[in-house]
N, CA, C and O atoms as a GROMACS GRO file, in nm:
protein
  292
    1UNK      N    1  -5.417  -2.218   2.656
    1UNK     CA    2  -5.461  -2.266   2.527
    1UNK      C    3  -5.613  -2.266   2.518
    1UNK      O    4  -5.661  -2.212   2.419
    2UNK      N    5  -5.691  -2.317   2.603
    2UNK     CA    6  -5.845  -2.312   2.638
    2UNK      C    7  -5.876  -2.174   2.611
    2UNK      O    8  -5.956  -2.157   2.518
    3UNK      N    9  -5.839  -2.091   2.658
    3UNK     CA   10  -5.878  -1.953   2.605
    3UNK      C   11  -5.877  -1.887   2.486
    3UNK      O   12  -5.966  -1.824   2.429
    4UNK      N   13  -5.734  -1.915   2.446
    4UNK     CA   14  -5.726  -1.894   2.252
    4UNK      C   15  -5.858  -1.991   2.196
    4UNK      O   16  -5.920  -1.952   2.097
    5UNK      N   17  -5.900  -2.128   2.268
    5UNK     CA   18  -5.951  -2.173   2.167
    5UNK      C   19  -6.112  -2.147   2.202
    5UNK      O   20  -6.203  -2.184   2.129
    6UNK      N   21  -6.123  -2.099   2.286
    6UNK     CA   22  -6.266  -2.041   2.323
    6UNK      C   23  -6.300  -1.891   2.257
    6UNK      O   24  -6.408  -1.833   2.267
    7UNK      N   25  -6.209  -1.855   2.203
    7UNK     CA   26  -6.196  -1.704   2.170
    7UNK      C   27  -6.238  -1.708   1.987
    7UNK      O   28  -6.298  -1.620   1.925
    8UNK      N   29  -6.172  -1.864   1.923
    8UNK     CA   30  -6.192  -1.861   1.813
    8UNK      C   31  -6.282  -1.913   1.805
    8UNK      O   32  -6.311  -1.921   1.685
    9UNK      N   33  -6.377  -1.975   1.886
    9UNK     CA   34  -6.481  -2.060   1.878
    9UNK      C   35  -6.603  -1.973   1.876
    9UNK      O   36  -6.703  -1.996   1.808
   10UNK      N   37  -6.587  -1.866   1.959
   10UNK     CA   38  -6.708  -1.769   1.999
   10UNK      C   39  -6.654  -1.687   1.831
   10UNK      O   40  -6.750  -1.665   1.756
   11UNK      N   41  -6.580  -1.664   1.803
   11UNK     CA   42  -6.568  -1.567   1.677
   11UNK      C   43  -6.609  -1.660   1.546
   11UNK      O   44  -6.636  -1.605   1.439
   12UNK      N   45  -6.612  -1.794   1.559
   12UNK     CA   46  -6.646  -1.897   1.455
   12UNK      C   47  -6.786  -1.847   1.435
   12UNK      O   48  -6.847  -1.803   1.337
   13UNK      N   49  -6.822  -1.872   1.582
   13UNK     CA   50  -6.995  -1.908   1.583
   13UNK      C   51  -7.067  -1.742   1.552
   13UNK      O   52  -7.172  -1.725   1.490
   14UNK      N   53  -6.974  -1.623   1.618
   14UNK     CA   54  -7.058  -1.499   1.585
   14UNK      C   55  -7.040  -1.471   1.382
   14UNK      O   56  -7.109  -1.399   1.310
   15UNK      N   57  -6.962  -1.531   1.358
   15UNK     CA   58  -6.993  -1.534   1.203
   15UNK      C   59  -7.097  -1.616   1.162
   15UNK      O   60  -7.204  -1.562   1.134
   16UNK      N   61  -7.085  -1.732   1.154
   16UNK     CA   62  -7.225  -1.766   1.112
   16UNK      C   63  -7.376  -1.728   1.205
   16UNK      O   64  -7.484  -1.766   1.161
   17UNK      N   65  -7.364  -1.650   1.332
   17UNK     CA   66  -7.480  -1.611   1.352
   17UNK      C   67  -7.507  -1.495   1.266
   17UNK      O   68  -7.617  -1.441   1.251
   18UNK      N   69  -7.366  -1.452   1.198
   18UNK     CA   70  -7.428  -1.300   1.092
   18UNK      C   71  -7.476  -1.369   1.023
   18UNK      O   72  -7.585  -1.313   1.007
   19UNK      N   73  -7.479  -1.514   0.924
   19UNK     CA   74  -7.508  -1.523   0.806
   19UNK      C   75  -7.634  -1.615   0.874
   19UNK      O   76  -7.654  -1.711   0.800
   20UNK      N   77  -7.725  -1.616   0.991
   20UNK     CA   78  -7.855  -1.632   0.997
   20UNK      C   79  -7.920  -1.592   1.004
   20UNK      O   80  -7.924  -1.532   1.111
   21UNK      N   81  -8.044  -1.569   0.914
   21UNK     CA   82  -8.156  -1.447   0.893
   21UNK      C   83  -8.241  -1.426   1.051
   21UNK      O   84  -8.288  -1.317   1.082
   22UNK      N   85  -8.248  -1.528   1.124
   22UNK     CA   86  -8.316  -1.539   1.236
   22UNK      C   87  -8.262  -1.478   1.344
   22UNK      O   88  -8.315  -1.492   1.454
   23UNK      N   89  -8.135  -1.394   1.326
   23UNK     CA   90  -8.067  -1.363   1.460
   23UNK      C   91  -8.101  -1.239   1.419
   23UNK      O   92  -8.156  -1.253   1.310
   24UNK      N   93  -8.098  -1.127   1.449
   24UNK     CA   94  -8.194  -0.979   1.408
   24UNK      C   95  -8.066  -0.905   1.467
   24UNK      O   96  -8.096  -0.787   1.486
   25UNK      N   97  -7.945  -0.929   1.500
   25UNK     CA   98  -7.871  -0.823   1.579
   25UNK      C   99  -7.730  -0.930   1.593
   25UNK      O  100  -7.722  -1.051   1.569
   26UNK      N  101  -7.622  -0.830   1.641
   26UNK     CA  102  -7.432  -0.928   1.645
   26UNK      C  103  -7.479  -0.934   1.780
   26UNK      O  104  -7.551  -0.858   1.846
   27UNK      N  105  -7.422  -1.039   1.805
   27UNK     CA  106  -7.368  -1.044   1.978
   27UNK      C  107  -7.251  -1.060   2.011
   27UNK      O  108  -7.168  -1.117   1.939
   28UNK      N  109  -7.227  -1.008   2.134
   28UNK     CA  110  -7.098  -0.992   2.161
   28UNK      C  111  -7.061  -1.165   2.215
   28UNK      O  112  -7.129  -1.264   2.242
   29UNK      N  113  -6.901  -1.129   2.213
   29UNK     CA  114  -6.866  -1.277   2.255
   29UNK      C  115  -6.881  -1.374   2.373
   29UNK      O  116  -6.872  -1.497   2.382
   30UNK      N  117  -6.910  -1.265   2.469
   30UNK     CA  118  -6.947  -1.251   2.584
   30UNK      C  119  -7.070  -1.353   2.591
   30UNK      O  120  -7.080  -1.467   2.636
   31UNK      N  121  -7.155  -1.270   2.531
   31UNK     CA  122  -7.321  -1.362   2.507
   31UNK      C  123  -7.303  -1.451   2.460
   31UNK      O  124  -7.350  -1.550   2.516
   32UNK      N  125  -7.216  -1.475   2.312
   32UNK     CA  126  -7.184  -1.640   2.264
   32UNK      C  127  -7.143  -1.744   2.378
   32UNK      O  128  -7.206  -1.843   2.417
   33UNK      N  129  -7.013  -1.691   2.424
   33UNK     CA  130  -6.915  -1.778   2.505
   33UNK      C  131  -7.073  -1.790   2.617
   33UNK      O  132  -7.087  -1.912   2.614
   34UNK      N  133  -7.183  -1.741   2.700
   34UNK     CA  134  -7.233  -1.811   2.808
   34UNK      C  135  -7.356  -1.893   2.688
   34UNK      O  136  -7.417  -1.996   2.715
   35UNK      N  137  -7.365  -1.837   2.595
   35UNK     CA  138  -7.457  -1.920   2.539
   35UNK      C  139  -7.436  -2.055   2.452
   35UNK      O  140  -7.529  -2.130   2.420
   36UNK      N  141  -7.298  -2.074   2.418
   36UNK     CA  142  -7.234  -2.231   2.444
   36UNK      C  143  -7.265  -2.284   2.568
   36UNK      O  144  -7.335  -2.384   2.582
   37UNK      N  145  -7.208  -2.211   2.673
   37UNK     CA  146  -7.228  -2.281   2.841
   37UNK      C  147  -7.374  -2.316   2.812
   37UNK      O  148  -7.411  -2.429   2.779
   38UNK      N  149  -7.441  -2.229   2.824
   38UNK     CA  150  -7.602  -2.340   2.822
   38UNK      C  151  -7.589  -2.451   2.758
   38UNK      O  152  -7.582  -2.563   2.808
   39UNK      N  153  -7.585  -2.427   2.660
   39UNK     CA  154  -7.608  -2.561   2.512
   39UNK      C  155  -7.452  -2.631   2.567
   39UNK      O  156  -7.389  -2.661   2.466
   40UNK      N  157  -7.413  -2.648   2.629
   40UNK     CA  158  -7.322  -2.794   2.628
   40UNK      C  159  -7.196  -2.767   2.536
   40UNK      O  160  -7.099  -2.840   2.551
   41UNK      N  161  -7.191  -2.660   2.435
   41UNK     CA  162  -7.109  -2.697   2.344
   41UNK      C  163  -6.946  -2.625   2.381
   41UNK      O  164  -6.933  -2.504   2.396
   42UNK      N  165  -6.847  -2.707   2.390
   42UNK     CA  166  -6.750  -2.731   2.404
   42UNK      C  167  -6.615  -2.622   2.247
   42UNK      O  168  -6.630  -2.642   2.126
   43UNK      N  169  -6.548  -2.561   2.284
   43UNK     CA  170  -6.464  -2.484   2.168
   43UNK      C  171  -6.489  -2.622   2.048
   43UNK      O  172  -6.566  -2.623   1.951
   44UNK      N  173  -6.384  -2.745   2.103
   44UNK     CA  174  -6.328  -2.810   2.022
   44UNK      C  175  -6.440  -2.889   1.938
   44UNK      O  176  -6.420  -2.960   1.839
   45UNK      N  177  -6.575  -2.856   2.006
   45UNK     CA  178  -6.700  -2.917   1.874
   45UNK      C  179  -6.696  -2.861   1.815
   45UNK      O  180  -6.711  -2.918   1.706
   46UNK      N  181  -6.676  -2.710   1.800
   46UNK     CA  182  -6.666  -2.639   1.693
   46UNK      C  183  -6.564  -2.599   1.622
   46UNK      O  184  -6.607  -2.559   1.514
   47UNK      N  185  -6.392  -2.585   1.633
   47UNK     CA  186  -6.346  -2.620   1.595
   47UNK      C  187  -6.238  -2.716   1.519
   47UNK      O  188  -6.147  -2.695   1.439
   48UNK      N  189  -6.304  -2.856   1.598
   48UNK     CA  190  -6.292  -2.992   1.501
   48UNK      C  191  -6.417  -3.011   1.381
   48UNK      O  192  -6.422  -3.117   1.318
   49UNK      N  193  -6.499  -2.919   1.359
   49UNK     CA  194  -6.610  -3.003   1.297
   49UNK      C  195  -6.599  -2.899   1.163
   49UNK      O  196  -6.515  -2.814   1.136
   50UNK      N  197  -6.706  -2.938   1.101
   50UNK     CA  198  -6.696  -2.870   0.935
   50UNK      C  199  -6.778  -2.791   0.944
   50UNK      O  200  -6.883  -2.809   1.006
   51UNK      N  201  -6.737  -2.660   0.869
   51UNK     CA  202  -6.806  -2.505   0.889
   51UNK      C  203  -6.989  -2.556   0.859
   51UNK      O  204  -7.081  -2.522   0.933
   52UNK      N  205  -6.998  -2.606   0.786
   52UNK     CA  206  -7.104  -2.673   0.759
   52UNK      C  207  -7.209  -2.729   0.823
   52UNK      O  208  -7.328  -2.699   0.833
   53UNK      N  209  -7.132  -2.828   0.869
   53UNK     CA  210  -7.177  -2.886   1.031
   53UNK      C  211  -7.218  -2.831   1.147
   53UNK      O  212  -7.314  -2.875   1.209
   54UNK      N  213  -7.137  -2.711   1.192
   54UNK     CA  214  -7.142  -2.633   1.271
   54UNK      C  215  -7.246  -2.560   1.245
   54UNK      O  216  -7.348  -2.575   1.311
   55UNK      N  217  -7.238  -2.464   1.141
   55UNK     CA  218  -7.403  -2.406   1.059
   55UNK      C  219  -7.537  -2.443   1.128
   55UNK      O  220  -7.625  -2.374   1.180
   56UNK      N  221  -7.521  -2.611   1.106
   56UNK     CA  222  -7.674  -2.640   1.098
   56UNK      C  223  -7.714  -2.684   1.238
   56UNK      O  224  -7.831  -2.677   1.276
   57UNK      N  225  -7.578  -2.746   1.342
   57UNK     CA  226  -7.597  -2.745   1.436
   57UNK      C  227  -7.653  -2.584   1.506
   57UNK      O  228  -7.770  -2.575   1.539
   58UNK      N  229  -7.592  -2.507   1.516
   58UNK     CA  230  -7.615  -2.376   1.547
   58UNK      C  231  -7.745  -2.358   1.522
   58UNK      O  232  -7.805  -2.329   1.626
   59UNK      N  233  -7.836  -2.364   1.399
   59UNK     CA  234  -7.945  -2.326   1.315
   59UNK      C  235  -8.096  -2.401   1.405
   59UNK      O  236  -8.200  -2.352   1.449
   60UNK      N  237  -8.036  -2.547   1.399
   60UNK     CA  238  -8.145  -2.613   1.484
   60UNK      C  239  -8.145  -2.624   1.643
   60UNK      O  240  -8.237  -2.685   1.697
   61UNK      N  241  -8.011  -2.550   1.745
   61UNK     CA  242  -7.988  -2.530   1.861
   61UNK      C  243  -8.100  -2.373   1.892
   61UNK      O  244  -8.183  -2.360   1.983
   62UNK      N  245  -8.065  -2.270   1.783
   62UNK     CA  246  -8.127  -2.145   1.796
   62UNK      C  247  -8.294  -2.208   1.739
   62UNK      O  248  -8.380  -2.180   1.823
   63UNK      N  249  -8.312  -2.232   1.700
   63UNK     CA  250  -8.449  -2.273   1.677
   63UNK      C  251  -8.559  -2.327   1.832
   63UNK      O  252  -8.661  -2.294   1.891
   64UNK      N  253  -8.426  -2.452   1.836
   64UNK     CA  254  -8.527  -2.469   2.000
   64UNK      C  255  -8.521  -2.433   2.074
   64UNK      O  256  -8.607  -2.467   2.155
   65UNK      N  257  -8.394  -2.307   2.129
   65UNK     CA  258  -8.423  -2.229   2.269
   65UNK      C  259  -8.438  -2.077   2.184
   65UNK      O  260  -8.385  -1.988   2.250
   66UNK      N  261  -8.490  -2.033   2.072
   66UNK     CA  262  -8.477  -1.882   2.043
   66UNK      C  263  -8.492  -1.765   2.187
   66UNK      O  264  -8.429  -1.660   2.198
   67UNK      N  265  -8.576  -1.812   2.269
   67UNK     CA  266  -8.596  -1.744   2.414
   67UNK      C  267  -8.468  -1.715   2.475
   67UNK      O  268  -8.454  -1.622   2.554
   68UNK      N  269  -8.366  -1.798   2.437
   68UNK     CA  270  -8.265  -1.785   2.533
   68UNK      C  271  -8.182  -1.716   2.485
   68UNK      O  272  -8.078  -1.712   2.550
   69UNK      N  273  -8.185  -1.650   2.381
   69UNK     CA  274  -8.058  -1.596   2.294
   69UNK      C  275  -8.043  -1.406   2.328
   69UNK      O  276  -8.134  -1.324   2.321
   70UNK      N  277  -7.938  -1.389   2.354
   70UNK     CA  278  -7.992  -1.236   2.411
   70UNK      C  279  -8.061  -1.188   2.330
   70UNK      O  280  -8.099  -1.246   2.228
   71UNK      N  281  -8.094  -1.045   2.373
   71UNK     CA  282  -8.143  -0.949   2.240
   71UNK      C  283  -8.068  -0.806   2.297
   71UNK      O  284  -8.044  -0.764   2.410
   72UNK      N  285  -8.047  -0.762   2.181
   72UNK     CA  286  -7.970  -0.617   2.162
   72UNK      C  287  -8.031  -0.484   2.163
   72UNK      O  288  -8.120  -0.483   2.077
   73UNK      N  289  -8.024  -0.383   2.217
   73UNK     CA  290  -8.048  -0.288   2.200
   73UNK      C  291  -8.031  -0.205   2.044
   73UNK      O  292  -8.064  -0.087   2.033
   0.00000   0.00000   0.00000
């Protein structure tokens, strides 16, 4: 079950990284799923919480580590 819900969690979050002007490129899920592991964040914060919520968390997480976020070819 951890896996289904890590799978929709990384596909939650690579959608709203499309709809942030600050991310310049998709990442794969791969890069999401270790870049939750940094940041602490857990599937079920993101899918218990409101698309909304999640948004802005995401928005002000990428803001203070932008260094850490891959970059794409």
């Amino acid at each position: 079950m951890q896996c289904y819900q890590t799978i929709a969690a990384t596909t939650m979050i690579a959608r709203i990284f499309e709809t942030l002007p600050a991310i310049e490129h998709r990442l794969s899920h791969a890069e999401i799923a270790e870049w939750m592991a940094q940041n602490y964040i857990e599937p079920e914060d993101v899918l218990f919480t409101s698309p909304d919520d999640v948004k802005a968390k995401l928005a002000s997480l990428f803001e203070d580590n932008r260094t850490r976020i891959p970059r794409a070819a």
